[in-house]
DOVOSE-449737 format. One record per residue (C-alpha): x, y, z; residue number from 1. Coordinates in pm, whole numbers, plus 50000, padded with zeros to 5 digits. Example, Ala and Ser with C-alpha at 12.3 -4.5 7.8 and 13.67 -1.06 7.14 Angstrom:
<atoms>
<atom X="51230" Y="49550" Z="50780" num="1"/>
<atom X="51367" Y="49894" Z="50714" num="2"/>
</atoms>
This chain:
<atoms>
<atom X="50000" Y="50000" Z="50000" num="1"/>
<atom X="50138" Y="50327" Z="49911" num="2"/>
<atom X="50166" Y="50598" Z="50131" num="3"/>
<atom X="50082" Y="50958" Z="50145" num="4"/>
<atom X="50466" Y="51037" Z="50222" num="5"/>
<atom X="50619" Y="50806" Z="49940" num="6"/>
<atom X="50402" Y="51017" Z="49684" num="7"/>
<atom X="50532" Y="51361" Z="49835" num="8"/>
<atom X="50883" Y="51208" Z="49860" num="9"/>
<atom X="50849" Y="51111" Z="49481" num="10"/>
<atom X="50687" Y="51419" Z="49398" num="11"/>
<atom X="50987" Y="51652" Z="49591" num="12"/>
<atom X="51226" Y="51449" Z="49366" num="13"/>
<atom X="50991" Y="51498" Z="49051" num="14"/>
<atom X="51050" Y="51910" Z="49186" num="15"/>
<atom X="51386" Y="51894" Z="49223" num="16"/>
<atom X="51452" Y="51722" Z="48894" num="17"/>
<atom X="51220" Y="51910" Z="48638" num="18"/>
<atom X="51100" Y="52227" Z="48847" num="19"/>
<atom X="50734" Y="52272" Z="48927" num="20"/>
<atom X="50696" Y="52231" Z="48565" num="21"/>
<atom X="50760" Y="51867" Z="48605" num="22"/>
<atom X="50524" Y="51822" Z="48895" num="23"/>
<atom X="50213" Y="51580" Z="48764" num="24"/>
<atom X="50012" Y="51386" Z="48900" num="25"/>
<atom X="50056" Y="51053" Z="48601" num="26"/>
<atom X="50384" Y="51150" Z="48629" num="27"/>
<atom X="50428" Y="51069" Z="49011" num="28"/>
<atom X="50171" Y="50785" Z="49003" num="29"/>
<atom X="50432" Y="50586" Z="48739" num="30"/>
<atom X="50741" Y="50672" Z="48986" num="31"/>
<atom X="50560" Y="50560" Z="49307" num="32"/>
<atom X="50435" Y="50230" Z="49077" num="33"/>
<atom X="50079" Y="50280" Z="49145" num="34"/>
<atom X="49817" Y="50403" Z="48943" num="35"/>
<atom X="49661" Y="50765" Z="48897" num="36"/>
<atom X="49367" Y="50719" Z="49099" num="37"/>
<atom X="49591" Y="50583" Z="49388" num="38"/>
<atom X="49764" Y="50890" Z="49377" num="39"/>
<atom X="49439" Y="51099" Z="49296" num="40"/>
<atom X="49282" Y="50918" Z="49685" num="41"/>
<atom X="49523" Y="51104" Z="49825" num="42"/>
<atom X="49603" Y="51439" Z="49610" num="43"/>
<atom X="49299" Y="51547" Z="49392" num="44"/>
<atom X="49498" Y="51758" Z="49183" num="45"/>
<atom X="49840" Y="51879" Z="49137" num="46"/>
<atom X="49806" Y="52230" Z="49363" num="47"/>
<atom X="49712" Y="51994" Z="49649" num="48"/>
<atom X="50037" Y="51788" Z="49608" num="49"/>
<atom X="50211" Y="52053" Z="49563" num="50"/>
<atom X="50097" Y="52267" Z="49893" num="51"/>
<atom X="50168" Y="51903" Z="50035" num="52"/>
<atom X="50540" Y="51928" Z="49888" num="53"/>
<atom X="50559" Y="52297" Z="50072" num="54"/>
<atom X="50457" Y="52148" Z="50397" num="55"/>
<atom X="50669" Y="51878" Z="50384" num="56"/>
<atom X="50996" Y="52121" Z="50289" num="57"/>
<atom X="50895" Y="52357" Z="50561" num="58"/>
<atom X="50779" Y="52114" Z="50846" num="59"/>
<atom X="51061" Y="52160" Z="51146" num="60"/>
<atom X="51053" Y="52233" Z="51459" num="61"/>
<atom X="51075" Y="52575" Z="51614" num="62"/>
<atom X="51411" Y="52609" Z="51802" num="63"/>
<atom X="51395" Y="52626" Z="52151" num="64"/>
<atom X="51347" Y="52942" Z="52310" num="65"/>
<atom X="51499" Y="52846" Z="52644" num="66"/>
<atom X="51634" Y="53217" Z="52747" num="67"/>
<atom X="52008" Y="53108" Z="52715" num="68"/>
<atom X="52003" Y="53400" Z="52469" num="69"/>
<atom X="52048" Y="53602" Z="52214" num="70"/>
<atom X="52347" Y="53407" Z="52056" num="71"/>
<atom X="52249" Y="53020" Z="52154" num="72"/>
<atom X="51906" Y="53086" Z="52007" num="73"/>
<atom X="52030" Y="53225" Z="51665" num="74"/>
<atom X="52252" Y="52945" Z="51607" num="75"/>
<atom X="51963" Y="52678" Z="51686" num="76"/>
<atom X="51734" Y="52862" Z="51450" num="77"/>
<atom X="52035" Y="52879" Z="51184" num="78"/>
<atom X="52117" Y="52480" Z="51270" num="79"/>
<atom X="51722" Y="52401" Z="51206" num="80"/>
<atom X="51693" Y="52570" Z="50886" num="81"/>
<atom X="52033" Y="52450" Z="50780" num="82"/>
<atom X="51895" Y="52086" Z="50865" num="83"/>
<atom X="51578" Y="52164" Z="50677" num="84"/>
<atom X="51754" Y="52277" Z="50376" num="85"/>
<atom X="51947" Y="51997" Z="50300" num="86"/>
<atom X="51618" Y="51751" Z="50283" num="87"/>
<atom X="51557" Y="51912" Z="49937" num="88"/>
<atom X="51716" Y="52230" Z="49852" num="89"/>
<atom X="51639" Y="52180" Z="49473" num="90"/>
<atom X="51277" Y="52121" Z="49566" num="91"/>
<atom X="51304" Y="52467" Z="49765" num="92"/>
<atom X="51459" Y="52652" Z="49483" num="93"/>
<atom X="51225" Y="52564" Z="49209" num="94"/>
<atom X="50948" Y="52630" Z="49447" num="95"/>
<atom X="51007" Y="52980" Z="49512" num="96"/>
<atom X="51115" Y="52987" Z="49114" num="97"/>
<atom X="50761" Y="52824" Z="49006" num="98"/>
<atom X="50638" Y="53018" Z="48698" num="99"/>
<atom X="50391" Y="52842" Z="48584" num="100"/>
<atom X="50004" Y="52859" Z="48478" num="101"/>
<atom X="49880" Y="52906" Z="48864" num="102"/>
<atom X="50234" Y="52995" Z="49026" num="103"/>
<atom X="50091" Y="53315" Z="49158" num="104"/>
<atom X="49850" Y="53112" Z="49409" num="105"/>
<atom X="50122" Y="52849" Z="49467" num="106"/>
<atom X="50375" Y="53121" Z="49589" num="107"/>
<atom X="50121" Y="53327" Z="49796" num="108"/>
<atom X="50000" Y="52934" Z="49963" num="109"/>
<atom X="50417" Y="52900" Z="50015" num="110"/>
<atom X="50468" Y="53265" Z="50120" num="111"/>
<atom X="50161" Y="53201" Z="50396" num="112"/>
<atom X="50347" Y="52917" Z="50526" num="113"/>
<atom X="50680" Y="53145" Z="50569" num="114"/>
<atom X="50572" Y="53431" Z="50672" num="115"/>
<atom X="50458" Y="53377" Z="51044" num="116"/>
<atom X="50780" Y="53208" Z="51105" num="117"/>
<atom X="50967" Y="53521" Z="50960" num="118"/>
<atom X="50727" Y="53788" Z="51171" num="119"/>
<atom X="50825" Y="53588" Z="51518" num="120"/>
<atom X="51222" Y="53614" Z="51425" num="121"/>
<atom X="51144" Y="53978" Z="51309" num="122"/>
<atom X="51034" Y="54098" Z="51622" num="123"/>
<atom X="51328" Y="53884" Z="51819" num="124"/>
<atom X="51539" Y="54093" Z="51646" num="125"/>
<atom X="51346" Y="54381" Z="51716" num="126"/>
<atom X="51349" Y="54279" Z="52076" num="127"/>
<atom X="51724" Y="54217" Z="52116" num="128"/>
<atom X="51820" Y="54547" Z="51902" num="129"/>
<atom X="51569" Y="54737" Z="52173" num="130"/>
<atom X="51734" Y="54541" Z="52476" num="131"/>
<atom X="52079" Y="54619" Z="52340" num="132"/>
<atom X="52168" Y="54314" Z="52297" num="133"/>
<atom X="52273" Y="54378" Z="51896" num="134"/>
<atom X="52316" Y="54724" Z="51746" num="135"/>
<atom X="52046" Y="54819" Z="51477" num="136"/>
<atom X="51990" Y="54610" Z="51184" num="137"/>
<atom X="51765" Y="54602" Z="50892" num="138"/>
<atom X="51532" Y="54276" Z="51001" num="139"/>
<atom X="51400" Y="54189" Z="50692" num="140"/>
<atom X="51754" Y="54230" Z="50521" num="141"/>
<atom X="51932" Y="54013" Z="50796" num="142"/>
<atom X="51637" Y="53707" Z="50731" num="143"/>
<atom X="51668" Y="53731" Z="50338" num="144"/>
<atom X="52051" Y="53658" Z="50394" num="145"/>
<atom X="51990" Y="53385" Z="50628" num="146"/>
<atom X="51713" Y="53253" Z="50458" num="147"/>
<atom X="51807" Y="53312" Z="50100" num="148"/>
<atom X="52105" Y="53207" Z="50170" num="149"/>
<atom X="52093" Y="52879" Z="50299" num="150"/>
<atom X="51847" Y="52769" Z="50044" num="151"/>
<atom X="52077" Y="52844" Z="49787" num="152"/>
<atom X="52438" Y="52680" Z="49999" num="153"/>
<atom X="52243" Y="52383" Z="50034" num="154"/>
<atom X="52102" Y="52365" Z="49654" num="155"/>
<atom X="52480" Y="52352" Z="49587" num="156"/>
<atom X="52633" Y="52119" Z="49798" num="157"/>
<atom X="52904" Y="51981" Z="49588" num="158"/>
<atom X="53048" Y="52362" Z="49541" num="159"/>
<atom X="53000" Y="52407" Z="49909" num="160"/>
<atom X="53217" Y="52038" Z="49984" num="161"/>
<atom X="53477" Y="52140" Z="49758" num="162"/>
<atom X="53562" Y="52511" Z="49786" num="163"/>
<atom X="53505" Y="52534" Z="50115" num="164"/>
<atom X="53524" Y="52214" Z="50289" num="165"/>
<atom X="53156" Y="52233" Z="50410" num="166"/>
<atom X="52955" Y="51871" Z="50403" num="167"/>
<atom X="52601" Y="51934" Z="50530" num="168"/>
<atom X="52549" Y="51582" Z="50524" num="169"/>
<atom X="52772" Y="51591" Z="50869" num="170"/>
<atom X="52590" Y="51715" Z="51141" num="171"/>
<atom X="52930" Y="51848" Z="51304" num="172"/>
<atom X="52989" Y="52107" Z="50972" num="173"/>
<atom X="52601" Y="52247" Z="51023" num="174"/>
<atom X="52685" Y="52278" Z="51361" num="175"/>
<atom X="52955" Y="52479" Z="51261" num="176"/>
<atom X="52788" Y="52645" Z="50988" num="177"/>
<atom X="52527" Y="52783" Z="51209" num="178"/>
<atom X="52783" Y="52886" Z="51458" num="179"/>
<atom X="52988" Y="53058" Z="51220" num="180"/>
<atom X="52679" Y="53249" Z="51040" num="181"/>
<atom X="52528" Y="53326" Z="51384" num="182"/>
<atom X="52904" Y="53457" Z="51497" num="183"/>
<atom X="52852" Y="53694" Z="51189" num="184"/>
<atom X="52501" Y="53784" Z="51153" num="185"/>
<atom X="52575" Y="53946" Z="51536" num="186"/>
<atom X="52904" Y="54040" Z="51597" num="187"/>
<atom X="52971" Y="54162" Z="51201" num="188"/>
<atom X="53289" Y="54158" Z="51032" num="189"/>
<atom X="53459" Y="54478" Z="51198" num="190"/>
<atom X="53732" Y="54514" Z="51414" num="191"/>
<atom X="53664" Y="54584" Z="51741" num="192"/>
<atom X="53834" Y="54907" Z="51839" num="193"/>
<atom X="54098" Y="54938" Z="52048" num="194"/>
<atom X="54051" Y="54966" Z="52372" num="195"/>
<atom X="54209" Y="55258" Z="52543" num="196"/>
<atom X="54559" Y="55270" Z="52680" num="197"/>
<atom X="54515" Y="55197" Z="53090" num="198"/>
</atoms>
């Protein structure tokens, strides 16, 4: 018996492969080894496997917000959307890239999905830039970086392994990764100034 997961696994790869483009239904069904109206029991039509394809890319857990801080809790979130990016950064890509009859309502059903994550880390930044905890910083700019940016590291992961020694298949270099980005994102890249003679 098939499952609802194998389908969205073979769709995600169908994604990855061919874009949204490549996304149907027969398509799938022939993959997974079932017939269409298998595949059609579980996704009526190819909008509903595909909002099942965004759920299933976006589906992680929150990281903890345990009060060890400002630091700690950046580099969880930056570890959790590092791990989530890996699971099908292709997929991820060519989702936001859909331009297709219908991509309009596809992108607004994916932006929906994003967006309440990116308001709550908006106003944590907010929150540690008005506690003083981090000088002032464009929020939106700082979570198209990080979020932008991952997406794309993690659609490239051969050119990440090679020029920069980076496997994100190892759970020690995301560890890393995050640590490093989160080092960046909120201590920046100047020197620190000198502190004055005695």
């Amino acid at each position: 018996m098939v499952t609802r997961d194998a389908i969205v696994g073979t769709a995600l790869r169908a994604i990855t492969a061919n874009g949204c483009h490549g996304l149907a239904l027969r398509r799938v069904a022939r993959e997974v080894g079932v017939s269409l109206a298998t595949v059609q029991r579980h996704f009526a039509t190819r909008d509903e496997l595909w909002r099942a394809c965004v759920d299933a890319v976006l589906t992680e857990p929150d990281p903890p917000d345990d009060g060890s801080g400002v630091e700690a809790e950046l580099q969880s979130y930056l570890r959790a959307m590092i791990e989530r990016a890996t699971l099908s950064p292709s997929a991820t890509a060519a989702m936001w890239n859909d331009s297709g009859p219908g991509s309009d309502e596809r992108i607004a059903y994916l932006v929906d999905k994003v967006r309440p994550r990116y308001q709550v880390h908006r106003q944590k930044l907010a929150a540690a830039m008005d506690a003083g905890e981090i000088r002032a910083v464009d929020p939106g700019a700082v979570l198209a970086l990080v979020g932008l940016g991952i997406t794309s590291m993690a659609s490239a992961p051969v050119a990440l392994r090679q020029l920069f020694g980076i496997d994100l298949g190892d759970p020690g270099d995301r560890d890393a990764l995050a640590a490093a980005l989160a080092d960046v994102l909120l201590h920046g890249m100047s020197a620190m100034p000198a502190a004055p003679p005695g």
